[in-house]
C-alpha positions in Angstrom: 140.4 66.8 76.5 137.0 67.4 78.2 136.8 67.0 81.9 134.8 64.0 81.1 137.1 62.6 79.2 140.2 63.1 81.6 138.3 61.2 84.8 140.0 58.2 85.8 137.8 55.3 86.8 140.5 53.9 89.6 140.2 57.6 91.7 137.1 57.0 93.1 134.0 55.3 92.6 131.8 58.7 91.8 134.3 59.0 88.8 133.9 55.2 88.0 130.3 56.0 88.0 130.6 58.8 85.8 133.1 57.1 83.4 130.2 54.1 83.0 127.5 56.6 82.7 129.5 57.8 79.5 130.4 54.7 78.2 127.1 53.6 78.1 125.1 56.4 76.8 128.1 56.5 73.8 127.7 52.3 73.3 123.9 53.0 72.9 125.0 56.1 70.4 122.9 58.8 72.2 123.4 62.6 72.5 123.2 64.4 76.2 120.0 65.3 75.1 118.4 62.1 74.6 119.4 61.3 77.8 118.1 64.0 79.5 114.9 62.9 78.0 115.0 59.6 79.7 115.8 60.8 82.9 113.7 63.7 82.6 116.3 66.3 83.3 118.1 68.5 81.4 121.5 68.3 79.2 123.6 70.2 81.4 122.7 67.9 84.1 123.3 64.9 82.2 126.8 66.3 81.3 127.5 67.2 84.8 127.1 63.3 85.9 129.5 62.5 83.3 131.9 65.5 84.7 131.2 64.1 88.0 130.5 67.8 88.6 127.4 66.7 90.4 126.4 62.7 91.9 123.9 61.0 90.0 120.4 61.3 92.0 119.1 57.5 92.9 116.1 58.8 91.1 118.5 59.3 88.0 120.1 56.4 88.8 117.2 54.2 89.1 115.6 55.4 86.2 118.6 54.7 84.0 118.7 50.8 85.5 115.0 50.2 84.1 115.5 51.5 80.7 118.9 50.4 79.8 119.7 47.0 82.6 122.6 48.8 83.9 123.3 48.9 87.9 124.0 52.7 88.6 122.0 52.3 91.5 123.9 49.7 93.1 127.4 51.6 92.2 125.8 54.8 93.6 124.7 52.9 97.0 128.6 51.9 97.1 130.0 55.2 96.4 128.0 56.6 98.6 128.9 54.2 101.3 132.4 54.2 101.0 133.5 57.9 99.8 136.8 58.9 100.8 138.2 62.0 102.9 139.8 62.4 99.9 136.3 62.2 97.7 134.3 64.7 100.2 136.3 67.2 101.1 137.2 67.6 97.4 133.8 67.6 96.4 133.2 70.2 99.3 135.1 72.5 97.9 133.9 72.1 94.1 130.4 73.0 95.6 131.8 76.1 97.7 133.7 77.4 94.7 131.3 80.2 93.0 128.1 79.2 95.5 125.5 81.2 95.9 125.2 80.9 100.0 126.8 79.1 102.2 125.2 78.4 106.1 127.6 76.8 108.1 127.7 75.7 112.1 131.2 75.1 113.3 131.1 74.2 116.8 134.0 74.9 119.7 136.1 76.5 116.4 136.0 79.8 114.5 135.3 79.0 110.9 138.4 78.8 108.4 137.2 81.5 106.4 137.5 83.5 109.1 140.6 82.5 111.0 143.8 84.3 111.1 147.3 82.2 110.2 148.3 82.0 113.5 145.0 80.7 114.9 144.9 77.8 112.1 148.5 76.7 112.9 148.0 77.0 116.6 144.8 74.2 115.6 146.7 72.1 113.5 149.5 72.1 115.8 147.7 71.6 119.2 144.9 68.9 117.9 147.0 67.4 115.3 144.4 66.6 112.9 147.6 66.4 110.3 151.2 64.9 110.1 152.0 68.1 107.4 151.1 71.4 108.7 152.7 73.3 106.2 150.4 71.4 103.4 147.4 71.4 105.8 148.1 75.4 106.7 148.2 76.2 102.3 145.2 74.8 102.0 143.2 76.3 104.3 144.4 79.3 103.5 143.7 79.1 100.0 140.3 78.3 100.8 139.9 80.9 102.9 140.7 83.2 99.9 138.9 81.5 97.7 135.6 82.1 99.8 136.4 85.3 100.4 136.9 86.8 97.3 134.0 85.1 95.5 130.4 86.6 96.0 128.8 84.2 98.1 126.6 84.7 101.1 128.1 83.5 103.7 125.6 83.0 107.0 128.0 81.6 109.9 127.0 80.3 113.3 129.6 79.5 116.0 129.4 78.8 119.9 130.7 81.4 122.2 133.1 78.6 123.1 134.9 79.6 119.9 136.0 83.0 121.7 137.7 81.4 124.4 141.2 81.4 123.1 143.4 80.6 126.5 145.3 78.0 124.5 146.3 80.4 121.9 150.7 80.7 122.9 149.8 84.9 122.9 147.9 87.7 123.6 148.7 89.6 120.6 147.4 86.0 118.6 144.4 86.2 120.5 143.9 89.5 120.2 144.4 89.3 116.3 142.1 86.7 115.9 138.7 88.6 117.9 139.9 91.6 116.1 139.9 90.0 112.5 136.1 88.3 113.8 134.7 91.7 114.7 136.2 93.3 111.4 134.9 90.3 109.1 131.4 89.8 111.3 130.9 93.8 108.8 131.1 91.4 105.6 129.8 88.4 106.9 126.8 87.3 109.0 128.3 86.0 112.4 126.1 84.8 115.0 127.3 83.6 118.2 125.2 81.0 120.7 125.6 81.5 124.3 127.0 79.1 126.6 123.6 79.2 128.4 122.1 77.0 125.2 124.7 74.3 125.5 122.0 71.7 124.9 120.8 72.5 121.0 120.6 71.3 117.8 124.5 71.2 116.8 125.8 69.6 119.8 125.9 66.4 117.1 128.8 68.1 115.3 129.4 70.8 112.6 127.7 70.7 109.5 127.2 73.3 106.1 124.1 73.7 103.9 125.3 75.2 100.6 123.6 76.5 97.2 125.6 75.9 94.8 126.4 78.4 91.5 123.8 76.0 90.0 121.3 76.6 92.5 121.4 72.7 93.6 121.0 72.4 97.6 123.7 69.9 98.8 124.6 69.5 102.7 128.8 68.7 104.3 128.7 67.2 107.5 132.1 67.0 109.3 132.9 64.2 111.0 136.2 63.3 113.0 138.1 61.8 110.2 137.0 63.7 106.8 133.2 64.6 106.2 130.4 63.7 104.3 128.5 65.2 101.5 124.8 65.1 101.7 122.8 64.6 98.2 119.5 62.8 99.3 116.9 66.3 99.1 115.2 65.6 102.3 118.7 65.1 104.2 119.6 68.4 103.0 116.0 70.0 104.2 116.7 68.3 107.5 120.1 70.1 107.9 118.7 73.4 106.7 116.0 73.2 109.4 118.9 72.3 112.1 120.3 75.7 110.9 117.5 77.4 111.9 116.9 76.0 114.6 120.2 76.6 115.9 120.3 80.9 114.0 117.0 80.8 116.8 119.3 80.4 119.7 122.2 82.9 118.6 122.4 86.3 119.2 121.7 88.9 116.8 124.3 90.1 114.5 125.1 93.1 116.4 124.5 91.6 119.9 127.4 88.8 118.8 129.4 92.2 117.6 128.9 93.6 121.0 130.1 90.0 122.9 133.3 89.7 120.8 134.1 93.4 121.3 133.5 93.1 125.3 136.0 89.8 124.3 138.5 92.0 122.4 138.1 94.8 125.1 139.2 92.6 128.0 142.8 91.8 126.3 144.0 95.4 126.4 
């Protein structure tokens, strides 16, 4: 069975939409190609709709309504609208897996990829963004792996708030977790911005700008409760330009190297 063929409409309306995408190119008896033609893409894009692998563009979408009557506009608008937690942050991590770069802002936190265990529990404890910590604590640390291991760029920029770790229950935890920064900031771009630019571009919230394994641009915004994937091209340019804005402010790799030694140094 395909992963086409294995989506279930009831799961979520992107898979709905991609479940009605093939129905309706197989009741009109056309290939992937001939679709492709219509919307004037290509076959693997047409067969990643129908994967729900990537979202229908409204371009697509509205292309598709004129030639064949259908409403794949409307039930984009809707899934859109109404995505689950559930929806994004599974999409978010489809995208991450195998992309190219990744630029991410966190702000007041240090990234997961980059966290130690004791420093994600001591989060998911103390802010109690989850009711099962154990579940919550696997998965982050299985996408810390995951990111790890695979050969992406990764480009991160965090506030120098991140590095204040008072509420940590140790010194040895604290101590772990600036060490595990400075070793990783050797792999990994890490920027840090001062607390003297507290007024800048990511003070609206955290957000990443990824390119995918298929070279497609998409943007994650995190929000309080779950997150948001960004399709829409000039949404995405928009978020990209708040990254630079914001890599502008930081320090320079080894000048944010230098701060979280002079952290490190001050615990021992």
């Amino acid at each position: 069975m395909s992963v086409a063929e294995s989506l279930n409409p009831t799961d979520s309306l992107w898979h709905a939409t991609a479940v009605h995408l093939r129905t309706e190119r197989k009741r009109r008896r056309l290939t992937l190609e001939q679709v492709a033609e219509i919307i004037r893409a290509d076959r693997q894009r047409v067969g990643n709709y129908e994967a729900n692998r990537l979202q229908i563009t409204k371009e697509h979408a509205e292309i598709l309504d004129r030639t064949w009557g259908t409403n794949f506009a409307v039930m984009r608008h809707f899934a859109v609208l109404f995505g689950t937690e559930q929806d994004w942050v599974k999409e978010l991590w489809d995208y991450e897996k195998n992309a190219l770069v990744i630029k991410a802002y966190i702000a007041h936190f240090i990234p997961v990829p980059l966290q130690t265990e004791a420093y994600a529990r001591a989060v998911l404890e103390t802010v109690r963004l989850t009711k099962d910590v154990e579940q919550e604590m696997q998965g982050r640390m299985a996408r810390t792996e995951k990111l790890l291991k695979q050969k992406t760029s990764l480009w991160l920029l965090i506030d120098e708030s991140a590095l204040e770790l008072d509420w940590l229950p140790s010194d040895e935890a604290k101590k772990e977790q600036l060490q595990r920064l400075l070793d990783m900031s050797e792999q990994v771009s890490v920027r840090v911005i001062k607390h003297t630019k507290r007024m800048h571009g990511g003070t609206a919230g955290s957000f990443e700008v990824i390119t995918t394994a298929t070279g497609q641009d998409v943007g994650y915004i995190w929000a309080q409760i779950g997150g948001k994937v960004v399709h829409v091209s000039d949404q995405v340019r928009e978020l990209s330009l708040r990254w630079d804005r914001l890599g502008a402010n930081a320090l320079t790799e080894d000048d944010s190297r230098a701060l979280i030694r002079q952290k490190l140094e001050r615990l021992k």
